[in-house]
C-alpha positions in Angstrom: -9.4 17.6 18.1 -6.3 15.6 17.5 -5.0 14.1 14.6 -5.0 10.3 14.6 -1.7 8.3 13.3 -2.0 4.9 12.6 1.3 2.8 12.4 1.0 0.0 10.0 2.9 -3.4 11.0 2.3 -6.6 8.7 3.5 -9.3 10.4 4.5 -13.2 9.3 5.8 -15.4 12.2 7.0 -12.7 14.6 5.8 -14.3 17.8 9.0 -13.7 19.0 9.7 -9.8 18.3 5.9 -9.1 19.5 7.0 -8.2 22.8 9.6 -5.6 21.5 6.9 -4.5 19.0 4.3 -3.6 22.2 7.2 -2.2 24.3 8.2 0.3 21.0 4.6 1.2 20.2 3.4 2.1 23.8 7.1 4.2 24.2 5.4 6.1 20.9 2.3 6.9 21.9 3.9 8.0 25.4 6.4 10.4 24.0 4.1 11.8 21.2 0.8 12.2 23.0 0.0 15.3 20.6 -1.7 12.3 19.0 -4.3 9.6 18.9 -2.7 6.5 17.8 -3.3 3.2 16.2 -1.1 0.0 15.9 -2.4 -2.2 12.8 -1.1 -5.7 13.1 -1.8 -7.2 9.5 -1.1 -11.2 10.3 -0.6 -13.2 6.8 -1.4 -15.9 8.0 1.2 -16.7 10.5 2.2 -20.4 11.8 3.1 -19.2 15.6 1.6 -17.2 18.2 1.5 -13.9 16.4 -2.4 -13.7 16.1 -2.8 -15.2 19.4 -0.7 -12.2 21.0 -2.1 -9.9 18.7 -5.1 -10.3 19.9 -4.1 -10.2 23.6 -2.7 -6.6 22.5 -6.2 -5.9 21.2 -7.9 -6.5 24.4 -5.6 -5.0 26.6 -5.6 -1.6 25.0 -7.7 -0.3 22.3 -5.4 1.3 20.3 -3.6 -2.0 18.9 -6.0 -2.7 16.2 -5.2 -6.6 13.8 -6.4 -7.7 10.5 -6.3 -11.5 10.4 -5.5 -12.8 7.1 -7.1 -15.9 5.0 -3.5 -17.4 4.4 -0.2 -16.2 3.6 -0.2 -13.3 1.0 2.9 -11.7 1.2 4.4 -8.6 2.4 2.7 -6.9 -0.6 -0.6 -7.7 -0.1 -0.4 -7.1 3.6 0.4 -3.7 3.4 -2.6 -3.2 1.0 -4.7 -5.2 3.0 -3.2 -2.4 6.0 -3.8 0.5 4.1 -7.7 -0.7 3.6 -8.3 -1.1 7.2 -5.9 1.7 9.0 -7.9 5.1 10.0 -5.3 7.1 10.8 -5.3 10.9 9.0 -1.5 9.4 8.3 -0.1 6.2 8.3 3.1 4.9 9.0 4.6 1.7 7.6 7.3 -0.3 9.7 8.4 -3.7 9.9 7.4 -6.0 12.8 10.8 -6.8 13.7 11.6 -3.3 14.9 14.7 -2.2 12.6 13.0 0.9 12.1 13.7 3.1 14.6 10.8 4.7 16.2 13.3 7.8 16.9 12.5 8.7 13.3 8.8 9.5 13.7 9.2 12.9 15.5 10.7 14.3 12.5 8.6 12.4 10.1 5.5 13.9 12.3 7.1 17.5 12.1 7.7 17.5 8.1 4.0 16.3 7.7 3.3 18.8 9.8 4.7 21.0 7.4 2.8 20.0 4.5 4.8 17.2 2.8 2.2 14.1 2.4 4.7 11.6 1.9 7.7 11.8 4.0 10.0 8.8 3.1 12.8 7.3 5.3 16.2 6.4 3.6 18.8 3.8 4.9 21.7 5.7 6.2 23.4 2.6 7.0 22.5 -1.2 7.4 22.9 -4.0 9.0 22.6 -6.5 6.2 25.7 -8.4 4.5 28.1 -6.3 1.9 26.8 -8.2 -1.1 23.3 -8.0 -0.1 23.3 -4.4 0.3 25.6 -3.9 -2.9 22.9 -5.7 -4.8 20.1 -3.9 -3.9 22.1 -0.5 -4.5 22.4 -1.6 -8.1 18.7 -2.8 -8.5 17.4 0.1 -7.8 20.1 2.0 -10.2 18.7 -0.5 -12.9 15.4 0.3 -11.9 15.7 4.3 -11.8 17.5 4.2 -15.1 14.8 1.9 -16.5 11.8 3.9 -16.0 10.2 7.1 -15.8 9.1 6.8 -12.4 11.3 8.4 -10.5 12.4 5.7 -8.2 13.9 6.5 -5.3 17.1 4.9 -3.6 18.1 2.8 -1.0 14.3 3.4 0.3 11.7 0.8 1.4 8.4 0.6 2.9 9.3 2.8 6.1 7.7 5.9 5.9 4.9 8.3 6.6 1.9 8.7 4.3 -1.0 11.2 4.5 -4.6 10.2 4.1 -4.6 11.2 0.3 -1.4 9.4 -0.2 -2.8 6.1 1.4 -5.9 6.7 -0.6 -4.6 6.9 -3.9 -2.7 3.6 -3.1 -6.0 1.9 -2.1 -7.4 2.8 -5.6 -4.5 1.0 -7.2 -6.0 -2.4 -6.9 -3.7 -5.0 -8.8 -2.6 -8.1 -6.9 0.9 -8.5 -8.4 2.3 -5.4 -6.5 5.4 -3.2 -5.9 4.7 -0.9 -3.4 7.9 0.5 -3.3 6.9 1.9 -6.7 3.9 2.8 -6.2 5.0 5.4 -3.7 7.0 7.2 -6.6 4.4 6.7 -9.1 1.5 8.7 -7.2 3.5 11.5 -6.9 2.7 13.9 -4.1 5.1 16.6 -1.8 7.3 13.8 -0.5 10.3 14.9 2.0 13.2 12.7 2.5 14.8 11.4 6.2 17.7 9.7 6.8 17.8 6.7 9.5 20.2 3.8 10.7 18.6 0.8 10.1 18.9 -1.4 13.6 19.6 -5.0 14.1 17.2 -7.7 14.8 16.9 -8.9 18.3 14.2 -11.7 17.7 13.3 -14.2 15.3 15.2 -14.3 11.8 14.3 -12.7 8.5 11.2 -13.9 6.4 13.6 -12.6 3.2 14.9 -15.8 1.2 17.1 -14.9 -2.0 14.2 -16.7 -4.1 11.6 -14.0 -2.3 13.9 -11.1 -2.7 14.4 -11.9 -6.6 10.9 -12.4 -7.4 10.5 -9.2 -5.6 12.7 -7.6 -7.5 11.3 -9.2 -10.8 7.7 -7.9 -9.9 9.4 -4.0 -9.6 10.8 -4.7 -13.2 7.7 -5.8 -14.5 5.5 -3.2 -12.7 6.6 0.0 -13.7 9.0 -0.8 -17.4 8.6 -2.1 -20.3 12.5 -1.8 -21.0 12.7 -5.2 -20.8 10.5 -6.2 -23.6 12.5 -3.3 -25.3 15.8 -5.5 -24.6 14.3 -8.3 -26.1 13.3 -6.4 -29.3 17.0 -5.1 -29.5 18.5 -7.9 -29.3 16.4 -10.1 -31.7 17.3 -7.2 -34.5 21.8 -7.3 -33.1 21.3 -11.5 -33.5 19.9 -10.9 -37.2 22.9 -8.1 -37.6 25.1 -10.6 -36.7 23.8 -13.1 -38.6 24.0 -11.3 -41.9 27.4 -10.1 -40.7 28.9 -13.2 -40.5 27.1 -14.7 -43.6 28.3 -12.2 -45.7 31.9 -12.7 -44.1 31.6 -16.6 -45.3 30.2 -16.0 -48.6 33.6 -13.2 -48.9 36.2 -15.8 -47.4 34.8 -18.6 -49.5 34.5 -17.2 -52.7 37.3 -14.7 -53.1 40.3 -16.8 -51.1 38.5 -20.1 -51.1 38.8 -20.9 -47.7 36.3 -24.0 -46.8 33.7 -23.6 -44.0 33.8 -25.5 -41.0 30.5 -26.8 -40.8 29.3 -28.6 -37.6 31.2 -26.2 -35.1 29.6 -22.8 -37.0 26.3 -24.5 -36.8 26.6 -25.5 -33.4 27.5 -22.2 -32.4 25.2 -20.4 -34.7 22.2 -22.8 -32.8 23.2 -22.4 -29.3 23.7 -18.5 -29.6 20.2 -17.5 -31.1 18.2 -20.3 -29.5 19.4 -19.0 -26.2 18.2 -15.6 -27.1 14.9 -16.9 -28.3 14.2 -18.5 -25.3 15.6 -15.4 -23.4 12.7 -13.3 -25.5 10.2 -15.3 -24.7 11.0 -15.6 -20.7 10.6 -11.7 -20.9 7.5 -11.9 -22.7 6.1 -15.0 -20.8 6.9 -12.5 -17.3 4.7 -10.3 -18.6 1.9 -11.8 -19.9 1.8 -14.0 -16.6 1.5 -10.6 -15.2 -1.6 -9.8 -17.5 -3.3 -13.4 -16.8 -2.6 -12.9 -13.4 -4.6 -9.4 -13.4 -7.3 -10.6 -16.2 -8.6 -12.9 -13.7 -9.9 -10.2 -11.4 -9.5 -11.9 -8.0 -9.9 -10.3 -5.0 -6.0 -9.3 -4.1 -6.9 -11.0 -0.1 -9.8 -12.4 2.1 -10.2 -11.7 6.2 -10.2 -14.1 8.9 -11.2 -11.5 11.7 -11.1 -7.7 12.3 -10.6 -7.2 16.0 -12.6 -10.0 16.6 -15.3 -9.7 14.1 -15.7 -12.1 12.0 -15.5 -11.5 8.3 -19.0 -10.7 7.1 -19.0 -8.0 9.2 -15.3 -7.2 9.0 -15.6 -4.0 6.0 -12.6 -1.7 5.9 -13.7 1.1 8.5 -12.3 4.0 5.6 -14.9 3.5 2.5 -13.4 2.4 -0.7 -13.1 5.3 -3.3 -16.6 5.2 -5.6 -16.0 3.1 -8.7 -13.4 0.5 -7.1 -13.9 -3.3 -5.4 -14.2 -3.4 -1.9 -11.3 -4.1 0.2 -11.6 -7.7 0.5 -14.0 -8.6 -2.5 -17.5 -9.1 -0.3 -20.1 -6.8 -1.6 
């Protein structure tokens, strides 16, 4: 019997790279027919065509599968929503857009083969700008050095995970997610690849800076609390300083009676630990937003349609683990 791959692609206004996306997948199943495959289109809820075509794929061959979202979610919750509703014994997670080469499957397939359960792709090179790329590089140096997870570098979502891998990800239900980390944090017999990322033909990037630093607040947030750590260090080297330079006025006043300027050392004083006060609390505040956010206990997404059933009926084919919500919060 063969083993079935499922390639997950969430999707968010990619009308236009659609047609690349059904030209790549049917050149995958064609040169790897060692397989059964599946083509998971997640839509979040896009504005354009994408379901519509999505759909078309559907009905013209079998194999490309689509989970219609409520609304927009985010990549995040896409994926997760993905990884509730693939049925692959391995899944693999590209973008839409097709900057993941599908010439890198073959050897993720043959390393899974081997036994490794995650086997994760790492950019080579990239297309993106210098300073995009530079800060990314040191994000996830900050993040690495941050944390005990060991994070790994310069790699995203593209990769191939076994069923136990995808599994253990299903059981982590939060709805403020970093995938990226989560990968590291399950652990596992992971193999790394190299790949050059491609350029986009169609469409433009979904990526704003605003996006790509909340992003990169959530993976802070997720897996460290250095941060809160920062804060506590610094509220103790602001009182250090304080008594530091109180005891340096009480010295130069008293001994060579030199007077004290008054408004400009208050001014100072003022600005400098108010600033660091309301720094505190930012960190604090980004962390208990994440614990009201999760208190609540909202189902992380809803479903529109699962190949064309409608969302009563539309249960993640793989059962949820025992003891965990269902995928999309229907019991």
């Amino acid at each position: 019997m063969k083993k079935k791959i499922s390639i997950l692609l969430p999707a968010y206004n990619e009308e236009a790279s659609m047609s690349l996306l059904h030209e790549k997948m049917l050149e995958v199943a064609r040169t790897n027919p060692a397989y059964d495959w599946e083509f998971l289109i997640v839509n979040d809820g896009s504005r354009d065509r994408t379901l519509e075509i999505a759909r078309q794929f559907h009905a013209e061959d079998p194999r490309f599968c689509y989970v219609d979202l409520s609304r927009n979610y985010g990549k995040e919750i896409a994926m997760m929503a993905g990884f509730d509703y693939a049925t692959g014994d391995a899944v693999i997670i590209m973008d839409s857009d097709m900057q993941h080469p599908i010439s890198a499957i073959p050897e993720m397939i043959h390393w899974w083969e081997q036994g490794y359960q995650d086997v994760y792709a790492t950019r080579h090179s990239s297309r993106e700008s210098f300073f995009k790329r530079k800060t990314s590089q040191f994000y996830y140096r900050l993040l690495q050095s941050s944390t005990r997870v060991p994070i790994q570098l310069n790699t995203g979502d593209f990769r191939l995970l076994d069923r136990v891998c995808v599994n253990a990800i299903r059981n982590m239900r939060e709805s403020q997610r970093n995938t990226k980390g989560m990968y590291c944090w399950i652990g596992y017999r992971k193999k790394g690849i190299f790949y050059d990322q491609l350029e986009r033909q169609n469409g433009t990037t979904k990526w704003s800076p605003w996006a790509l630093m909340n992003l990169a607040l959530d993976g802070l947030t997720s897996f460290t609390t250095s941060p809160l750590r920062i804060a506590s260090v610094m509220g103790i080297l602001c009182s250090l300083i304080g008594f530091i330079y109180l005891v340096y006025i009480l010295i130069n006043t008293l001994i060579w009676g030199d007077p004290v300027a008054g408004y400009p050392t208050i001014m100072v004083t003022v600005l400098f630990i108010g600033g660091v006060q309301l720094l505190c609390l930012g960190i604090i505040g980004e962390y208990l937003g994440r614990v009201f956010n999760e208190s609540k206990r909202r189902p992380p997404y809803f479903v529109n349609t699962y190949n064309d059933i409608q969302v009563d009926e539309a249960m993640p084919p793989v059962p949820m683990s025992e003891g965990f919500p269902k995928a999309h919060g229907h019991e």
